[in-house]
KEKOLBA-639583 format. One record per residue (C-alpha): x, y, z; residue in one letter. Coordinates in steps of 0.02 Angstrom, whole numbers, padded with zeros to 5 digits, always signed. Example, Ala and Ser with C-alpha at 12.3 -4.5 7.8 and 13.67 -1.06 7.14 Angstrom:
2
+00615-00225+00390a+00684-00053+00357s
This chain:
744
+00598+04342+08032x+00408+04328+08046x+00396+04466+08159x+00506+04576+08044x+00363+04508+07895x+00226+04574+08025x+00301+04727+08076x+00354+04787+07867x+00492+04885+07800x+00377+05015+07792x+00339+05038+07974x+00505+05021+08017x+00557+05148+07906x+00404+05285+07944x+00479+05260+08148x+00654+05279+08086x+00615+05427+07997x+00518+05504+08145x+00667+05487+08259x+00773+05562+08126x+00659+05718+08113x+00647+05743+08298x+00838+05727+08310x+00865+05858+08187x+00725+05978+08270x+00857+05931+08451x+00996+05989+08347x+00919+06155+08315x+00867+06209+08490x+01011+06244+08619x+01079+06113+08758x+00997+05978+08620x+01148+06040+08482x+01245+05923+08572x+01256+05752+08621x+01247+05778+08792x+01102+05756+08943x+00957+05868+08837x+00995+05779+08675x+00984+05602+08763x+00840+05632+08885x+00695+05695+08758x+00778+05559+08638x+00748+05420+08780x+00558+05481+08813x+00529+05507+08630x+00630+05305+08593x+00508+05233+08733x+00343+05263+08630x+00421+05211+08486x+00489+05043+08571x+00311+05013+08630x+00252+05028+08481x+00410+04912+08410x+00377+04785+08561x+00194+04766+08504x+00237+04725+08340x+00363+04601+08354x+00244+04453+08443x+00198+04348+08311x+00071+04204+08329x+00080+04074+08410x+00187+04144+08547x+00335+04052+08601x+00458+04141+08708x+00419+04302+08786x+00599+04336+08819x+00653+04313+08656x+00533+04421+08598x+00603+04547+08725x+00756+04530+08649x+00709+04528+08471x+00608+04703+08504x+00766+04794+08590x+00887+04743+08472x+00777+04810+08362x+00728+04966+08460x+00903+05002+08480x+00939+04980+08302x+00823+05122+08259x+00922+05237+08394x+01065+05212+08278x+01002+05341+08139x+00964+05493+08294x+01132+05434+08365x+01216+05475+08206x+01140+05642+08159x+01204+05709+08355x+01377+05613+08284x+01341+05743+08121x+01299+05895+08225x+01451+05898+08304x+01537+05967+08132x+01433+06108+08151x+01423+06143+08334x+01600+06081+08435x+01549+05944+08556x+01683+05952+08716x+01646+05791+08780x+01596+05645+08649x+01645+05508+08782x+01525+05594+08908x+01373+05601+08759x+01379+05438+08736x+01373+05394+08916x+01222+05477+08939x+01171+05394+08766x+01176+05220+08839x+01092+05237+09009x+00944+05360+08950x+00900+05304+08766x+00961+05142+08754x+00912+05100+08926x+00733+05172+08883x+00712+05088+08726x+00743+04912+08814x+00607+04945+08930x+00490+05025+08796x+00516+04864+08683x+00466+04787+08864x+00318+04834+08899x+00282+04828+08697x+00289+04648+08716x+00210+04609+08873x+00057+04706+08835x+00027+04630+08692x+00061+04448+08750x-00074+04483+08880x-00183+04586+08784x-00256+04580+08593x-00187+04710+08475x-00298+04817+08470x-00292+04840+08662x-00119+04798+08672x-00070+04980+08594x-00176+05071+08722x-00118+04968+08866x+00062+04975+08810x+00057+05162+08797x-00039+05186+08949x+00102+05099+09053x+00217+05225+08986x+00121+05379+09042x+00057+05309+09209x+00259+05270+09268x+00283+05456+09199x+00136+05529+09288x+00192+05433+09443x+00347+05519+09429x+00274+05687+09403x+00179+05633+09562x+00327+05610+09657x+00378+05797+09616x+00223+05836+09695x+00201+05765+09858x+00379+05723+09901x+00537+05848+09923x+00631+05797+09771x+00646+05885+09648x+00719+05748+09525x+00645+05607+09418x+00706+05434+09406x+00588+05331+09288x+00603+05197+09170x+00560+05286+09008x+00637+05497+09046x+00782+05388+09150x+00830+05539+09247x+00768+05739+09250x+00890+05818+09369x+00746+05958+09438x+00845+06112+09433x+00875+06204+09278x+00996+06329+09343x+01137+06188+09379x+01259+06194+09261x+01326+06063+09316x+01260+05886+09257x+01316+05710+09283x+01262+05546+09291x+01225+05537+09477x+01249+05358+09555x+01086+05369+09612x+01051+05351+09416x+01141+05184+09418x+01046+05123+09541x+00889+05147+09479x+00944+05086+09299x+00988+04916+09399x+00822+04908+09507x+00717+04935+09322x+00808+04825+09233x+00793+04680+09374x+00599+04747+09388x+00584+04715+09170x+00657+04541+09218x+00540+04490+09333x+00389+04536+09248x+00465+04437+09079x+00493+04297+09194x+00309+04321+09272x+00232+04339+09099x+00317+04197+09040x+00280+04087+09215x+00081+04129+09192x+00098+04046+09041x+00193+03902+09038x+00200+03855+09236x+00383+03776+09207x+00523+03819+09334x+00636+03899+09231x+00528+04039+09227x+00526+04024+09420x+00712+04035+09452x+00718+04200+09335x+00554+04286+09448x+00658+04229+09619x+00820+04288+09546x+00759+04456+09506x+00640+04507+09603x+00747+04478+09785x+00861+04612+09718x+00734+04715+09653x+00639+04718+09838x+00833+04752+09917x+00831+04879+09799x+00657+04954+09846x+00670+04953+10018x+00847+05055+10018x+00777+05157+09871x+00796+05312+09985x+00970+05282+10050x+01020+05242+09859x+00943+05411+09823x+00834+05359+09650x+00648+05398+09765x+00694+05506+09936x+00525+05526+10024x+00494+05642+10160x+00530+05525+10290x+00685+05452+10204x+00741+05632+10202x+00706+05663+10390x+00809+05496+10433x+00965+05586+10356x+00937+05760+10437x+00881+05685+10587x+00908+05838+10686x+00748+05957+10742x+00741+06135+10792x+00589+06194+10829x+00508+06368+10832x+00369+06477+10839x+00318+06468+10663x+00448+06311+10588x+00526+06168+10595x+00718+06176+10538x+00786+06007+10503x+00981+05954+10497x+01138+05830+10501x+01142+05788+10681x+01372+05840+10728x+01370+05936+10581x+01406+06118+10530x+01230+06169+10527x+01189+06117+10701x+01350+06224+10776x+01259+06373+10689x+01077+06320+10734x+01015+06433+10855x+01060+06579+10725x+00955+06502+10605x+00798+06473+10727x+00819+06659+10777x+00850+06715+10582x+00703+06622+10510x+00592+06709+10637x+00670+06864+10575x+00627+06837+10405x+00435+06809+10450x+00430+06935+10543x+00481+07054+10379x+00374+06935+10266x+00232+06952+10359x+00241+07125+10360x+00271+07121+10188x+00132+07007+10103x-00018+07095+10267x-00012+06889+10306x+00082+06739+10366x+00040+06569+10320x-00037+06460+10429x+00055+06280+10452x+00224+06247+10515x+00347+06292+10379x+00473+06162+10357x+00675+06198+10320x+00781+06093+10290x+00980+06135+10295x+01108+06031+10216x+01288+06025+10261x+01331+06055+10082x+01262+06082+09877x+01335+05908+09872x+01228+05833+09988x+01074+05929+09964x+01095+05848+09767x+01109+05678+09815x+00955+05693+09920x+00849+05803+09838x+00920+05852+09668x+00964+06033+09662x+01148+06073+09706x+01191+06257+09690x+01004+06312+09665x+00890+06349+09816x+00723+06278+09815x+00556+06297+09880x+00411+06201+09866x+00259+06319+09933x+00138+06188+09917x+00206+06092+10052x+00275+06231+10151x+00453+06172+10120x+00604+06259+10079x+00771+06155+10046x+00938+06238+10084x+01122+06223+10097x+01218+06274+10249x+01346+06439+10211x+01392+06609+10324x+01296+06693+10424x+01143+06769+10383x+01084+06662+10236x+01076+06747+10070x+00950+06666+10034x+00827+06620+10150x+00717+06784+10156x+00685+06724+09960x+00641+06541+09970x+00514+06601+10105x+00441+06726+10010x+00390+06584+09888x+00303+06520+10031x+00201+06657+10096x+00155+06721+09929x+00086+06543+09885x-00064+06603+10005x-00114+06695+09849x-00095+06559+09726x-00172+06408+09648x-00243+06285+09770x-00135+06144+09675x+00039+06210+09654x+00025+06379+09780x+00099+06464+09606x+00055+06595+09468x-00032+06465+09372x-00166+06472+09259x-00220+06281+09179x-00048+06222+09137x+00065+06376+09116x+00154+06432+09273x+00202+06594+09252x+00370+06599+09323x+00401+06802+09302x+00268+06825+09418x+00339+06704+09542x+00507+06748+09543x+00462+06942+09546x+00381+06935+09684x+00490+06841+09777x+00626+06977+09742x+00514+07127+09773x+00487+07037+09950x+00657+06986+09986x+00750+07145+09902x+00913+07146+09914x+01022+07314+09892x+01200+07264+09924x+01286+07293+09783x+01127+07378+09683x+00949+07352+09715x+00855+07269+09577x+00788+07457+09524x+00971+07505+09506x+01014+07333+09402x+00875+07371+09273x+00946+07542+09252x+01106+07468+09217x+01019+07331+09102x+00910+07493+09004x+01102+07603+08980x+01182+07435+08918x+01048+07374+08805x+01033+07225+08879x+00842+07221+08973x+00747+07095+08905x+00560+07153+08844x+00454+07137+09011x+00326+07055+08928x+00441+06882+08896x+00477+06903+09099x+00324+06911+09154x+00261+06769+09077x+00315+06570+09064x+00460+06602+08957x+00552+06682+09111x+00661+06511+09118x+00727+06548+08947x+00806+06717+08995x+00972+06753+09062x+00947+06742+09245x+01020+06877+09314x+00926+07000+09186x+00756+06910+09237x+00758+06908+09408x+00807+07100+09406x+00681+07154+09291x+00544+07035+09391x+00578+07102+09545x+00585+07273+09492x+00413+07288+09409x+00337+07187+09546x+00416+07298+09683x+00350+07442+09589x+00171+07377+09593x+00192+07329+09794x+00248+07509+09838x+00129+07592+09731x-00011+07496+09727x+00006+07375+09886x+00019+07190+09944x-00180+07143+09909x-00182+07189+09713x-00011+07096+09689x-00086+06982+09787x-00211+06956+09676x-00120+06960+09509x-00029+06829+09581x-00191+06723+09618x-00265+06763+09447x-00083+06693+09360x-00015+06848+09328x-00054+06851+09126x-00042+07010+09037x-00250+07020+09014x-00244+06996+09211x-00175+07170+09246x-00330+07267+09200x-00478+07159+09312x-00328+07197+09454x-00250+07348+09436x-00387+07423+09330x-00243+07476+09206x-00173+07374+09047x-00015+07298+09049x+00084+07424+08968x+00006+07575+09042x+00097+07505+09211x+00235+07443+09095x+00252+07627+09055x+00230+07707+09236x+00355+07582+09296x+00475+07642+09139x+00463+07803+09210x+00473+07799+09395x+00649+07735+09357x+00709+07849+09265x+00715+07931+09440x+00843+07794+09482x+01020+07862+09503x+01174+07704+09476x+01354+07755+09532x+01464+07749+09356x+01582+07646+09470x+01431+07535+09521x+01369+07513+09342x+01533+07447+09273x+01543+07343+09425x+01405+07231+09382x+01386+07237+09192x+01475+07089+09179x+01367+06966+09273x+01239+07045+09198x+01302+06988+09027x+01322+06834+09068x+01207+06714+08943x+01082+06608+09005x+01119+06408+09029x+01025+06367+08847x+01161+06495+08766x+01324+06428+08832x+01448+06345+08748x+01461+06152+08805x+01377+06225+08972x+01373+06067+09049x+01532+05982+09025x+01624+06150+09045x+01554+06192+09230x+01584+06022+09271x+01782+06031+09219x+01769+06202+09296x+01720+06127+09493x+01843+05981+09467x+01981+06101+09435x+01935+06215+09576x+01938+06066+09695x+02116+06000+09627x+02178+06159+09655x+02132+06174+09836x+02170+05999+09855x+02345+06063+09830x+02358+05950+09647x+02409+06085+09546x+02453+06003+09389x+02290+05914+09370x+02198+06065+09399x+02311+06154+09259x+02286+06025+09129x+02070+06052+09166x+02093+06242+09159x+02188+06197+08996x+02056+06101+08909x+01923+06231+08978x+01996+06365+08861x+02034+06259+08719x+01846+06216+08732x+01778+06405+08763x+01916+06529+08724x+01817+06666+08706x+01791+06691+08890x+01931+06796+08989x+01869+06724+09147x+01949+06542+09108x+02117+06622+09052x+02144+06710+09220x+02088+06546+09323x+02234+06483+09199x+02349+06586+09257x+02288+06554+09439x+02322+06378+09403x+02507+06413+09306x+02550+06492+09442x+02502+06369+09568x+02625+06257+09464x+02777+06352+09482x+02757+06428+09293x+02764+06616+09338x+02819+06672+09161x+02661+06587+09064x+02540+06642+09196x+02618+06825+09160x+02592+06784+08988x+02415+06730+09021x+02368+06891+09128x+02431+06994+08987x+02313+06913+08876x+02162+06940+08990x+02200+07135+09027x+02200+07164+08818x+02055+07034+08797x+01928+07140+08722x+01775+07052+08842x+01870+07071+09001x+01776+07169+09112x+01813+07301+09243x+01807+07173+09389x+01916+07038+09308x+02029+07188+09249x+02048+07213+09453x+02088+07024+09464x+02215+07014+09333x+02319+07148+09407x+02299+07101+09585x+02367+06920+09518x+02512+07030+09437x+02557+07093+09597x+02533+06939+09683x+02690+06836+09566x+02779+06990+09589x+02778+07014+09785x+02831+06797+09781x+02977+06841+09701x+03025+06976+09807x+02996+07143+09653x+02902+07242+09796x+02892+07394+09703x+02825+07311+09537x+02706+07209+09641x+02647+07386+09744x+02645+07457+09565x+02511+07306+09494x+02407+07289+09682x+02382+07512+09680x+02318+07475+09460x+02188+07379+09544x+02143+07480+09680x+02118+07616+09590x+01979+07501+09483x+01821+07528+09504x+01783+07350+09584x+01670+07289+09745x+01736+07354+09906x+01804+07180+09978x+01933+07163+09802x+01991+07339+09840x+02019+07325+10015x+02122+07166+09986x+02225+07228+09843x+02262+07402+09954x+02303+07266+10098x+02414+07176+09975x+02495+07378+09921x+02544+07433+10103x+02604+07250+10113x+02730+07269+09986x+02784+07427+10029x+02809+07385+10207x+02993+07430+10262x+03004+07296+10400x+03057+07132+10315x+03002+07026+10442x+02837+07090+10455x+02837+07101+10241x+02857+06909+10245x+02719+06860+10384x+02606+06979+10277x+02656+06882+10112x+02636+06718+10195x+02444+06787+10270x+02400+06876+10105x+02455+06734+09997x+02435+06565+10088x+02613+06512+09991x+02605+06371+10069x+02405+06355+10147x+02416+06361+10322x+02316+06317+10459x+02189+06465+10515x+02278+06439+10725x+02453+06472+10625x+02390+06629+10533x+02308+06684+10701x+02500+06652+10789x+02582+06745+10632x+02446+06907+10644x+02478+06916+10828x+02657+06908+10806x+02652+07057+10677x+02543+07170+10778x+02663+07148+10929x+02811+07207+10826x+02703+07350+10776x+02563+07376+10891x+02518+07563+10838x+02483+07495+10646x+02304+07489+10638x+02282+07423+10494x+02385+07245+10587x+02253+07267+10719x+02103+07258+10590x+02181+07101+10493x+02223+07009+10672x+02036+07058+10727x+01945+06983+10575x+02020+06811+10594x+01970+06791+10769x+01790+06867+10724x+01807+06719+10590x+01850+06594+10704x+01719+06648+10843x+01825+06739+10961x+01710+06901+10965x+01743+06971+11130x+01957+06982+11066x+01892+07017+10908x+01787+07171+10960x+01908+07250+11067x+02052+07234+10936x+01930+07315+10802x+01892+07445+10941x+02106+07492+10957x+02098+07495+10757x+01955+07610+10736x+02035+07721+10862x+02217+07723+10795x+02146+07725+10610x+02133+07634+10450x+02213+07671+10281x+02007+07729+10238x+01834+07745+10252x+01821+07562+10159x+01912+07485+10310x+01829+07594+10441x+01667+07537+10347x+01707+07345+10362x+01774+07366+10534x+01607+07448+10585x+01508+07312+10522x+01609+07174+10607x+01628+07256+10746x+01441+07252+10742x+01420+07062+10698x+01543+07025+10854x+01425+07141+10974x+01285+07028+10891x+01350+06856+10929x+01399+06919+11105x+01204+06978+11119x+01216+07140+11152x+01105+07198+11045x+01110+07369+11070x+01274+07396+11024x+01255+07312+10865x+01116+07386+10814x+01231+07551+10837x+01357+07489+10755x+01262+07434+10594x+01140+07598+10603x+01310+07685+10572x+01345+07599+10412x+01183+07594+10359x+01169+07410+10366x+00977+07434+10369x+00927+07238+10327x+01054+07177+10530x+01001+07352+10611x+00825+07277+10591x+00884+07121+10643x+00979+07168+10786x+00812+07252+10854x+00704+07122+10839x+00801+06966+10895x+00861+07088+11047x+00655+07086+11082x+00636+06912+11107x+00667+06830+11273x+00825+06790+11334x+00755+06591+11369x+00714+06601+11180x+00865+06665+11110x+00984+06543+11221x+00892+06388+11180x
């Protein structure tokens, strides 16, 4: 109670109120409306000052027992937690919380967890130091562990924080997905044994008896086991503790590609060391320079592996400043790749710190990203030109000023990245690589464009405006990709988190073959955000996993008069239609639903598949209609040898179908058999294809096959044909290197 006297009423109640106020300012902004990761990290940073602060004014003179002061200080700081912990609680009558168990998870191992080692270092600063230093020293603490985390950011490839006081920033903010990691656990464990042994050190300098001894011994062994594995647990992954797990080194001209020794990436390594040459070869050609050190890439076998070590999962990263770029491993060519480089070479023109737009502490993140995607620019469906003009017809372009500038996070990302990429492409093909080049350098800030360009912001704002006018979009096209460009950004999502967490669980139990499970997730994901078509027809997906054909023909009906649904899940809805149909044997209502989304306007791969599924139905030869059905359907999943057997089967009862040929051919392209694969594409090209999508798709893997088989030449023909300009370029320069380098 003499501590209490010390501290007053009134401080306690001026800190209460302060958490109370900065709750309700967390309940107004989005992600922090919920009692969820956002909510509980900013409340665990802002709860650590505050327990400093708490700690420091607990020890009372004389000073008998620094642990019970420890204690008395957390209980308190935790007390205080109580009032924030209850307005989130209050929120949730206003703003629908889908996962209150999961809150107040995150609740206990951020701000509780926090406050215990804020009271802490409150108390041990001030038994070692007079007041008025101890507030300075006790602070202090606080920001040094935070700037050594920040630190770690820097000069190490993880992009996630584990510290005693944030307790865990998971790096990416395009990761919808956030849980507790284990890695978290661990770290939780090594700080709290760490807080133990320097009370039990405190308290040892002090009084020199051995009960104080036993505590320092019994805590701090741990907490060295815990140090020294602190990489394998995944709470601090240096460079080298990264390199121990992708132990595996290719070597080229310009990098140094790094992997999982027997893993996927390795069977698919020499690709990769002849396709990262590739891409410098374009990005030099497209910046007028190449940087100078060995660039480092390292390839994971998976988005779950790459997040235990390193923190982002589905996002790609790059870290120019250390000439690293961090990626998963997935088909042949990367999509990626060209972009993460691009970060790399244009961070010749940035800050000497970061290698970013940066000017003092705001990274201008428009700038970065734009030129990344004027660098890498991608065309297939739309270029970024064509997205924009899709963006301008469906009022939907955000104002270029709020891209171009730090707030470019805040933005939905598909709009952002379009409208980036499109300006800065328009300033590299008009003006060239040196003055973007030098925008970038400067920070790219909208009183930047006049020392560079020698033109305001919005004069080029409007040149740009009107060049693309000039850009023509496909009606077809348009619809095609309105609806990922609606899509809201992360901060605008209902329960964003906890929903695309249910959502990956379900998709797993439903390829796992656990059907029921995955319905009863796919349940509670549209109870949660029933406004979104998308989750009714992965319902119905799910329903009819189950067995429960009549409710997932309800469910479809739902989603084709949903008034959201767009064009492409339109496409999907029928095609699912058809799909319950041909199962139960109603070939000409199934033909009926698989030609409704044909005729859709929809990406090439969903109409070829739904026509596939149409001449499937309608085919007269029953035998051949059920090895189709079992192919088409995977009712029950099948092993890719079997499927190979089946298509083989079916194209020698009808060998002058060449449509049979083309489905038999693209399995054994898939599977690596290219010199089969090719020759069967070759008979189908020549006996004909149902259209110019299939002889289209047949080109271009005819032209991957002639690729993998290294002759070049023929690939390059193939593609050229298609206009697959991004592999005819590819084909011609890998087919200039050395045969010693491309069969190493």
């Amino acid at each position: 109670m003499q501590s209490i006297n010390h501290l007053g009423k009134k401080r306690l109640l001026i800190l209460a109120a302060l958490l109370v106020i900065f709750a309700l300012i967390l309940c107004a902004l989005p992600l922090g409306q919920l009692l969820g990761y956002e909510f509980c990290a900013a409340l665990a940073l802002a709860s650590s000052f505050v327990s400093v602060l708490v700690g420091i004014d607990a020890v009372a003179e004389p000073i008998q027992s620094v642990a019970n002061l420890a204690l008395r200080a957390t209980l308190r700081s935790s007390a205080l937690l109580l009032l924030p912990l209850l307005t989130s609680l209050l929120n949730a009558f206003r703003v629908r919380n889908c996962n209150l168990s999961a809150g107040l998870i995150w609740f206990l191992i951020l701000p509780l967890f926090s406050a215990f080692f804020g009271a802490v270092t409150g108390v041990i600063a001030r038994t070692l130091f007079r007041r008025s230093v101890a507030h300075a020293a006790g602070l202090f603490f606080v920001l040094a562990s935070l700037g050594i985390a920040v630190w770690r950011l820097y000069a190490a490839p993880a992009i996630f924080i584990f510290d005693p006081f944030l307790g865990y920033f998971p790096g990416s903010l395009y990761d919808e997905a956030v849980a507790p990691p284990n890695a978290l656990y661990w770290s939780r464990l090594y700080q709290v044994l760490v807080a133990f042994f320097a009370i039990a050190l405190v308290e040892l300098l002090r009084k020199k008896t051995w009960r104080p001894l036993l505590v320092v011994i019994a805590s701090g062994a741990p907490a060295l086991g815990l140090f020294v594995e602190r990489g394998a647990l995944g709470f601090a992954v240096s460079k080298a503790a990264l390199e121990r797990r992708l132990s595996g080194e290719r070597k080229t001209e310009h990098f140094a590609i790094h992997f999982s020794p027997g893993g996927e990436v390795q069977k698919s390594i020499e690709l990769y060391a002849g396709d990262v040459e590739f891409r410098h070869h374009q990005l030099t050609a497209a910046f007028g320079h190449a940087p100078t050190p060995t660039i480092h890439v390292y390839l994971f076998e998976s988005a779950q592996q790459k997040q235990a070590l390193m923190g982002a999962g589905h996002t790609f990263i790059a870290k120019p400043w250390r000439y690293e770029v961090y990626l998963q491993h997935e088909a042949f060519p990367h999509s990626v790749l060209k972009h993460e480089l691009a970060h790399v070479f244009a961070g010749d023109f940035g800050d000497a710190l970061l290698h970013l737009a940066r000017r003092g502490l705001a990274i201008n993140m428009g700038v970065v990203e734009g030129v990344a995607v004027a660098a890498e620019w991608q065309t297939d469906p739309l270029s970024p030109h064509q997205l924009v003009r899709v963006l301008d017809t469906a009022h939907l372009r955000p104002a270029l000023a709020e891209v171009m500038s730090s707030r470019f996070l805040s933005l939905p990302a598909t709009r952002a990245y379009a409208t980036a990429g499109s300006f800065c492409r328009f300033l590299l093909d008009t003006y060239g690589s040196e003055k973007l080049g030098n925008l970038y350098r400067r920070g790219g800030g909208i009183d930047d464009f006049v020392p560079v360009y020698g033109r305001s912001f919005a004069a080029l704002e409007k040149e740009w405006s009107h060049f693309l006018d000039s850009v023509e979009v496909a009606a077809d096209e348009a619809q095609l990709v309105t609806e990922a460009l609606r899509r809201p950004s992360v901060f605008h999502q209902v329960c964003a988190h906890e929903l695309a967490l249910r959502r990956e669980e379900a998709r797993r139990a439903l390829g796992a073959g656990k059907s029921e499970h995955a319905l009863q997730l796919w349940q509670s994901v549209c109870h949660d955000d029933n406004d979104d078509p998308r989750n009714l027809y992965e319902l119905a997906i799910a329903l009819s996993a189950a067995g429960r054909a009549a409710e997932a023909r309800a469910t479809i009906e739902r989603v084709l008069h949903h008034p959201k649904a767009a064009i492409t899940l339109l496409a999907d809805a029928h095609a699912l239609l058809g799909d319950l149909a041909f199962l139960e044997d109603k070939w000409s209502e199934a033909e009926a639903s698989y030609r409704q989304a044909s005729s859709l306007p929809v990406d090439a791969a969903l109409s070829r598949l739904s026509t596939v599924k149409r001449i499937a139905a309608a085919e007269a030869d029953p035998e051949a209609r059920r090895q189709l059905r079992q192919f088409l359907l995977k009712r029950p999943p099948r092993e890719a040898a079997l499927e190979v057997y089946d298509l083989q089967k079916l194209v020698e009862r009808a060998p002058k179908k060449g449509l049979y040929l083309y489905l038999l051919a693209r399995q054994l392209v898939a599977g690596g058999e290219y010199v089969d694969g090719a020759a069967l594409l070759s008979r189908s090209l020549s006996i004909g294809l149902p259209d110019r999508r299939f002889f289209r798709e047949a080109q271009r893997l005819q032209g991957i096959a002639f690729f993998h088989r290294q002759q070049f030449e023929s690939a390059e023909r193939a593609f050229a044909a298609i206009e697959a300009d991004d592999w005819t370029e590819r084909c011609r320069f890998i087919g200039k290197l050395s045969p010693s380098v491309r069969s190493r």
